[in-house]
DRENDO-1510 file (C-alpha; in Angstrom, 1 decimal, always signed):
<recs>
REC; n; res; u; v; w
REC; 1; UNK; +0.0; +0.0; +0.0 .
REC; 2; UNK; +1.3; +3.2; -1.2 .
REC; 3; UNK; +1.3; +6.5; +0.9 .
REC; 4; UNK; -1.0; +8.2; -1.4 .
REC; 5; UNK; -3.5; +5.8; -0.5 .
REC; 6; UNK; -3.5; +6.1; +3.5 .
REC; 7; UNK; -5.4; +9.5; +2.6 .
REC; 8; UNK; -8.4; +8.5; +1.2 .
REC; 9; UNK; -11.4; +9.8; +2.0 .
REC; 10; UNK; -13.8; +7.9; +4.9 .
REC; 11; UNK; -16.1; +7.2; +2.0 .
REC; 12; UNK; -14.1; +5.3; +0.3 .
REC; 13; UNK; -12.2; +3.0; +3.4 .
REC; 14; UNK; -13.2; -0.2; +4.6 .
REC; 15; UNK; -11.8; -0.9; +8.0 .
REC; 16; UNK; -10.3; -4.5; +6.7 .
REC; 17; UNK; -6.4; -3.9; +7.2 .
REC; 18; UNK; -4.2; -5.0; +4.2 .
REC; 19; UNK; -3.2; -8.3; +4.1 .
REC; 20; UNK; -0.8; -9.5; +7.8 .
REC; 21; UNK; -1.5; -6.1; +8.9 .
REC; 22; UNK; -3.9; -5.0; +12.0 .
REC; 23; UNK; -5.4; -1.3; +13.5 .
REC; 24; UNK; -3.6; -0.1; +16.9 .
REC; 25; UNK; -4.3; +2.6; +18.7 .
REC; 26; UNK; -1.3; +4.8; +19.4 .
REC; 27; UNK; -2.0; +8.1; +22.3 .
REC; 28; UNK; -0.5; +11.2; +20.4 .
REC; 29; UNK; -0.3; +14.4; +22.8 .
REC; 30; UNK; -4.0; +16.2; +22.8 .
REC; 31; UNK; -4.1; +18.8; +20.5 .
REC; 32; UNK; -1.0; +17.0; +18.9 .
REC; 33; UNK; -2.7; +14.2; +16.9 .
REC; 34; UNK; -2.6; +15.6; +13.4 .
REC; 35; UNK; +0.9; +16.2; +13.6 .
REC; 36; UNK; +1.8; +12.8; +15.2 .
REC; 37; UNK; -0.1; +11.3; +12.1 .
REC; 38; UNK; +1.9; +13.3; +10.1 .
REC; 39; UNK; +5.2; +12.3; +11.9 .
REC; 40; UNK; +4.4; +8.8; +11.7 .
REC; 41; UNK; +4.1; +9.1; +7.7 .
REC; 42; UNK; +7.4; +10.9; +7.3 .
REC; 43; UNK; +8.8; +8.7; +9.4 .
REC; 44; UNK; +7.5; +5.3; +7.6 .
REC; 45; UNK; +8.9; +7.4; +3.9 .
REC; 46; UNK; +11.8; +7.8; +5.4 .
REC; 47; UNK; +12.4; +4.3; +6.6 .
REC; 48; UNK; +11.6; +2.4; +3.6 .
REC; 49; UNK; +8.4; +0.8; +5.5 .
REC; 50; UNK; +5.6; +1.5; +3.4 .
REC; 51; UNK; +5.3; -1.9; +3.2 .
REC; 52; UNK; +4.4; -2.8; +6.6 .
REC; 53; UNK; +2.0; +0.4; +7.0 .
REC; 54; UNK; -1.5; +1.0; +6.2 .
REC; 55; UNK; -3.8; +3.9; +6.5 .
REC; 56; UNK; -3.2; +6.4; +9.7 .
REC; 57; UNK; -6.5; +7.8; +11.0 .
REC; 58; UNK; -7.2; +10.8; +12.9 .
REC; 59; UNK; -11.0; +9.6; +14.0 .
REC; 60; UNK; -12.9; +12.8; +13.2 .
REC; 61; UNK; -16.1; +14.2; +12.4 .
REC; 62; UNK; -17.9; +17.6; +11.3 .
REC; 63; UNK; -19.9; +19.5; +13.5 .
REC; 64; UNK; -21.4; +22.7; +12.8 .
REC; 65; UNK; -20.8; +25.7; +15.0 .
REC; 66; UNK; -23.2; +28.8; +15.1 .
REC; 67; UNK; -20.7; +32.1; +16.0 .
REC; 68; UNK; -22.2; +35.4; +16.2 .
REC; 69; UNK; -25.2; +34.1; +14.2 .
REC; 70; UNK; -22.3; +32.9; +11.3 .
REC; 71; UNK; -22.6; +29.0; +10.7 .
REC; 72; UNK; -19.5; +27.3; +9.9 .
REC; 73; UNK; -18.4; +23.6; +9.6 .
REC; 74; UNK; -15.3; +22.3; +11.8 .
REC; 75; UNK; -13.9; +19.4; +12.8 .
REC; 76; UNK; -13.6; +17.7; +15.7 .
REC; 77; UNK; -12.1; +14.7; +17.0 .
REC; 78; UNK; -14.3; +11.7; +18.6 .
REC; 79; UNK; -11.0; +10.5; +20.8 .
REC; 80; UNK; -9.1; +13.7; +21.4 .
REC; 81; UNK; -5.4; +12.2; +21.9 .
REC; 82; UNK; -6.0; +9.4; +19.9 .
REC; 83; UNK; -4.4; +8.0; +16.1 .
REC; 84; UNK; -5.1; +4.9; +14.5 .
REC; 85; UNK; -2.5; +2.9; +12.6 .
REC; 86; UNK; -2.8; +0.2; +10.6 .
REC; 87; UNK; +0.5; -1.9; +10.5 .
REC; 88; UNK; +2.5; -4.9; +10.7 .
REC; 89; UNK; +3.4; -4.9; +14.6 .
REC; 90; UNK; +7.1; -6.0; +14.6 .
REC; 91; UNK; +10.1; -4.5; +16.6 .
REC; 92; UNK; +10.8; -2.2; +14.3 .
REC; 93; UNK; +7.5; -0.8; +13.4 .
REC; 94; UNK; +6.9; -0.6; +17.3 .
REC; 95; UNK; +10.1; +0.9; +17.6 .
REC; 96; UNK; +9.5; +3.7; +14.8 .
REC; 97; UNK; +6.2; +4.7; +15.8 .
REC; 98; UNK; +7.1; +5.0; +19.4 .
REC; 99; UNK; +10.1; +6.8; +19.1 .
REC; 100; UNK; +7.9; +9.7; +16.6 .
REC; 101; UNK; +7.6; +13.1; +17.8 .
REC; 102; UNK; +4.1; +13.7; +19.5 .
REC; 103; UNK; +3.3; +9.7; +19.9 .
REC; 104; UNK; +3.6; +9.0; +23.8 .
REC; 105; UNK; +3.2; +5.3; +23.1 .
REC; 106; UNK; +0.7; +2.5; +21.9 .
REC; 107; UNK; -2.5; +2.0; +24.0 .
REC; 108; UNK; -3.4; -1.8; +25.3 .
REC; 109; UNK; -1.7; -5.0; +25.8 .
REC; 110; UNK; +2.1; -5.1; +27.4 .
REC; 111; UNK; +4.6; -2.5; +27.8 .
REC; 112; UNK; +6.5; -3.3; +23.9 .
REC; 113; UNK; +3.4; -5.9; +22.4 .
REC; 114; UNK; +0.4; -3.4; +22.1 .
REC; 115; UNK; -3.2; -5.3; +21.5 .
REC; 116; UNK; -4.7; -4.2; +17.8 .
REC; 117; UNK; -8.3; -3.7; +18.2 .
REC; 118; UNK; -11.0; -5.9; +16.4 .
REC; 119; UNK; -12.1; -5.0; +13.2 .
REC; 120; UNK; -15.5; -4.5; +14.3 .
REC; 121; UNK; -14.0; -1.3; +16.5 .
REC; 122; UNK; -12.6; -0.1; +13.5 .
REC; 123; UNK; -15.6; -0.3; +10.9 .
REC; 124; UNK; -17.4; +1.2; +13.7 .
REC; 125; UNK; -15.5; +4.5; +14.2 .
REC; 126; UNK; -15.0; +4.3; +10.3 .
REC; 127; UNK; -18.7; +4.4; +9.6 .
REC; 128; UNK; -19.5; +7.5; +12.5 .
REC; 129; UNK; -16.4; +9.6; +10.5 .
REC; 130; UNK; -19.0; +8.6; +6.8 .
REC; 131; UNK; -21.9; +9.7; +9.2 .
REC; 132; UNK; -20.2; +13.3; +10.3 .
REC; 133; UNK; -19.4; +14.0; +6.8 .
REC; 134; UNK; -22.9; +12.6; +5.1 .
REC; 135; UNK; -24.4; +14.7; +8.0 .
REC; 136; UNK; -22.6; +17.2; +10.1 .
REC; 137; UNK; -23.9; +17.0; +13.7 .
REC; 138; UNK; -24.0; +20.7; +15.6 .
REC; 139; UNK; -20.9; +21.3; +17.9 .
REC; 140; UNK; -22.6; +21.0; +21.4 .
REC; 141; UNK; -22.9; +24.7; +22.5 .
REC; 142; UNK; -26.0; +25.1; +25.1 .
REC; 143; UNK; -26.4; +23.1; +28.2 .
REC; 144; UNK; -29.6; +22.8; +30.2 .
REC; 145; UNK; -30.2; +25.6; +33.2 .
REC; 146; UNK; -28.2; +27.7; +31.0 .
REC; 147; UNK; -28.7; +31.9; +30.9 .
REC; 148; UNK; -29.5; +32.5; +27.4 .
REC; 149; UNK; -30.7; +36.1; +25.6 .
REC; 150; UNK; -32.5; +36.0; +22.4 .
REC; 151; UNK; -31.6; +37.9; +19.7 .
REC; 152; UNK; -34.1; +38.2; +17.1 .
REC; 153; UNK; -38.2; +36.9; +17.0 .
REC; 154; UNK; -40.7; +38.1; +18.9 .
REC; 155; UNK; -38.9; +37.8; +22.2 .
REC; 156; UNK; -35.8; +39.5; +21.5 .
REC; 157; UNK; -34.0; +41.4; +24.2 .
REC; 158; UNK; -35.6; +38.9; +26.8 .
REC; 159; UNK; -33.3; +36.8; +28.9 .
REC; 160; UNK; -34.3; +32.9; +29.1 .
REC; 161; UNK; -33.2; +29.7; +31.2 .
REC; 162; UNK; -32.5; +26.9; +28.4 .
REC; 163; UNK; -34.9; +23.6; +29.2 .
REC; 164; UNK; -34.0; +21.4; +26.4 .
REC; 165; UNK; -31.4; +21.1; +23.9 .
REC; 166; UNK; -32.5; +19.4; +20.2 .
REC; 167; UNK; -29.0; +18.7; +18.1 .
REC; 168; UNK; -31.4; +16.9; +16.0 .
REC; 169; UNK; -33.2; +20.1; +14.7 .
REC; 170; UNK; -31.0; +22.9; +15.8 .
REC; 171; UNK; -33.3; +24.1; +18.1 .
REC; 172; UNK; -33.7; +24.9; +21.5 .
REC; 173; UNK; -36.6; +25.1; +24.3 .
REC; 174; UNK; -36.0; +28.5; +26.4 .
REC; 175; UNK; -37.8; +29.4; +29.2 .
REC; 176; UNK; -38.6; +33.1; +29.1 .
REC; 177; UNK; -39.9; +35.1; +31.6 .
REC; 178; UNK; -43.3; +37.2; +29.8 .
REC; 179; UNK; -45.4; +39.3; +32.3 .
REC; 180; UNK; -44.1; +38.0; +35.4 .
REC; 181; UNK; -44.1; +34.6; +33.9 .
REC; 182; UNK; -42.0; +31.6; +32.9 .
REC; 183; UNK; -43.2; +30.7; +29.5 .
REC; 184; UNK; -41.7; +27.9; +27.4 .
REC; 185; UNK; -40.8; +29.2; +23.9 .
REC; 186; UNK; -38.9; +27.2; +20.7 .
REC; 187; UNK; -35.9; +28.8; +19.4 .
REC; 188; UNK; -33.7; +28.2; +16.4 .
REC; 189; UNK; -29.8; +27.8; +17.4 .
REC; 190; UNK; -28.8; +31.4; +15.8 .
REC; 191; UNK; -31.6; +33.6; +17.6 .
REC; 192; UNK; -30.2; +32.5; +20.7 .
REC; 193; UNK; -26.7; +33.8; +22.8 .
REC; 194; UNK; -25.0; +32.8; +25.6 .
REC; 195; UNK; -25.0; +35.8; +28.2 .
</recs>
């Protein structure tokens, strides 16, 4: 398996390792799991092992975020701190993806014979990253019991208590305060802010 084809797109993956390989789970530092996935590669070109390396997976999905009534797509990462590798686990594979920058180690089994997880694990996490790109979920942004003012609608400028959060349909269930009293209203994600 070449290089050029540990970066294809979720859509197009299956989570059956190439042949005498399995998937590992290696801890990158938070934050730091991008660029461990890009050490790793460098590191595998640079050795000469493409041969005993699969595809290298950041688990991610998109969520959409709603700023200053803007909505924009992100990323973010279902095991922050987390990279998957697919690879033949020998001493000197275990030895070169330890020993990259960002990688703290591999996670499960002994201290130098890490345990690959089953393949079922794998086609699991593969199929949420499809899901998150078929269908961004909304970054989680409102809490129950939380102080919310609306912005626009017929109750804008009134303050609110948030009752129930709906990721589903991007809205939210406010209780606002009409006359003296606490009345249940529907709002959309963007004619709601925090306070």
């Amino acid at each position: 398996m070449t290089m050029a084809e540990t970066t294809q797109a979720p859509s197009a993956m299956s989570a059956t390792p190439a042949e005498g390989m399995r998937w590992y789970v290696v801890h990158a530092y938070s934050g730091m799991e991008k660029a461990a996935e890009r050490n790793i590669r460098e590191r595998v070109q640079r050795a000469g092992m493409q041969h005993k390396f699969g595809r290298i997976l950041v688990p991610t999905e998109e969520v959409v975020e709603i700023k200053n009534g803007v909505k924009r797509t992100t990323e973010r990462k279902f095991f922050p701190g987390y990279v998957l590798v697919e690879m033949v686990m020998d001493d000197e594979t275990w030895h070169l993806v330890k020993n990259t920058s960002k990688v703290t180690g591999f996670v499960g089994g002994a201290r130098n014979r890490p345990t690959p997880i089953s393949e079922e694990e794998v086609q699991k996490i593969i199929g949420q990253m499809q899901q998150g790109a078929d269908r961004p979920r909304h970054k989680v942004e409102f809490e129950v019991g939380e102080l919310v003012r609306v912005k626009e609608g017929p109750f804008a400028d009134f303050n609110g208590t948030v009752e129930e959060v709906n990721y589903d349909k991007s809205k939210l269930r406010v209780s606002v305060t009409i006359f003296g009293r606490a009345t249940p209203v529907e709002l959309e994600f963007n004619q709601v802010e925090k306070t």
